[in-house]
One Martini backbone bead per residue (centre of mass of N, CA, C, O) as a GRO file, in nm:
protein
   56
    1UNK     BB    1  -5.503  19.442   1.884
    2UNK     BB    2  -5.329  19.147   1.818
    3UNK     BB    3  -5.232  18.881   2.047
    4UNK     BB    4  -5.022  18.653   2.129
    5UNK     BB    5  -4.934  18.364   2.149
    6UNK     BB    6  -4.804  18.156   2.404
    7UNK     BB    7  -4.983  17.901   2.377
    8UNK     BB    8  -5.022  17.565   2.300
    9UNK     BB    9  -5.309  17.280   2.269
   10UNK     BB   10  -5.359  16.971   2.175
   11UNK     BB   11  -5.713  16.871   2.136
   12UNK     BB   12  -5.937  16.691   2.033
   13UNK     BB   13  -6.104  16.730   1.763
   14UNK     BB   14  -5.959  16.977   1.654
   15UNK     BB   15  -5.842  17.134   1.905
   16UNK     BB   16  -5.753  17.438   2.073
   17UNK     BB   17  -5.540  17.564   2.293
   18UNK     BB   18  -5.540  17.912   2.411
   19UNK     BB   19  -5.269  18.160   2.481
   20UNK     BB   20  -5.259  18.506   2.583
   21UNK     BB   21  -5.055  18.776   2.663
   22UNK     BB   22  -5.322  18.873   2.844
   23UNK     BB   23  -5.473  18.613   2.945
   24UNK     BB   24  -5.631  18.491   2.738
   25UNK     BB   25  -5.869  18.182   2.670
   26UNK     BB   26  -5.927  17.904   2.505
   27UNK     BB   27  -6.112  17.723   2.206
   28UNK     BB   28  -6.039  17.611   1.891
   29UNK     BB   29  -6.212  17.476   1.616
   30UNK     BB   30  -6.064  17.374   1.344
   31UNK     BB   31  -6.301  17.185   1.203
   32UNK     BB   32  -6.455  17.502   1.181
   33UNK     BB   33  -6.286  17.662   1.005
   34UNK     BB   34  -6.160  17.449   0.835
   35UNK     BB   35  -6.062  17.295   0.506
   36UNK     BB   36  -5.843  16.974   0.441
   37UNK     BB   37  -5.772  17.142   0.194
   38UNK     BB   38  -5.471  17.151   0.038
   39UNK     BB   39  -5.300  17.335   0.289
   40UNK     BB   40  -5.396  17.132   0.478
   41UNK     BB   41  -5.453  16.844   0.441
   42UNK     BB   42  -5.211  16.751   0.678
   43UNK     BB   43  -5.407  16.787   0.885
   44UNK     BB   44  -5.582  16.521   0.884
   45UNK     BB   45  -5.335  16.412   1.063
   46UNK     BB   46  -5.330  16.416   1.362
   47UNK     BB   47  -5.023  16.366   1.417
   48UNK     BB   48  -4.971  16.614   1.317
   49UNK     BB   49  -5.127  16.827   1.433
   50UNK     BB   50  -4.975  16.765   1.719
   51UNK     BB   51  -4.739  16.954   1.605
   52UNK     BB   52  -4.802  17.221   1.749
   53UNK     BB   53  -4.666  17.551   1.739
   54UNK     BB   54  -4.486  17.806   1.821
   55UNK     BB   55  -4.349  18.098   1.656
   56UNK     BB   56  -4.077  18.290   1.757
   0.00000   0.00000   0.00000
């Protein structure tokens, strides 16, 4: 069963901290899991990354 995230913090180099309602934690690069191309594209600008919010 798949746990909500309850926090998120962007952090350099387009990774974000993650933290599940289960309380595991780590960090994922998303450099590394898709291409900043099509429906991603506005995430190329680090500035916009950075407004990454949890959807309530």
């Amino acid at each position: 069963m798949l746990k909500d995230i309850i926090e998120v913090i962007p952090h350099d180099n387009y990774q974000l901290y993650l933290k599940f309602e289960d309380g595991k934690e780590g960090i994922v690069d998303v450099n590394q899991l898709i291409e900043f191309t099509g429906i991603f594209a506005p995430l190329k600008d680090f500035n916009y990354f950075k407004t990454v919010k949890i959807n309530s």
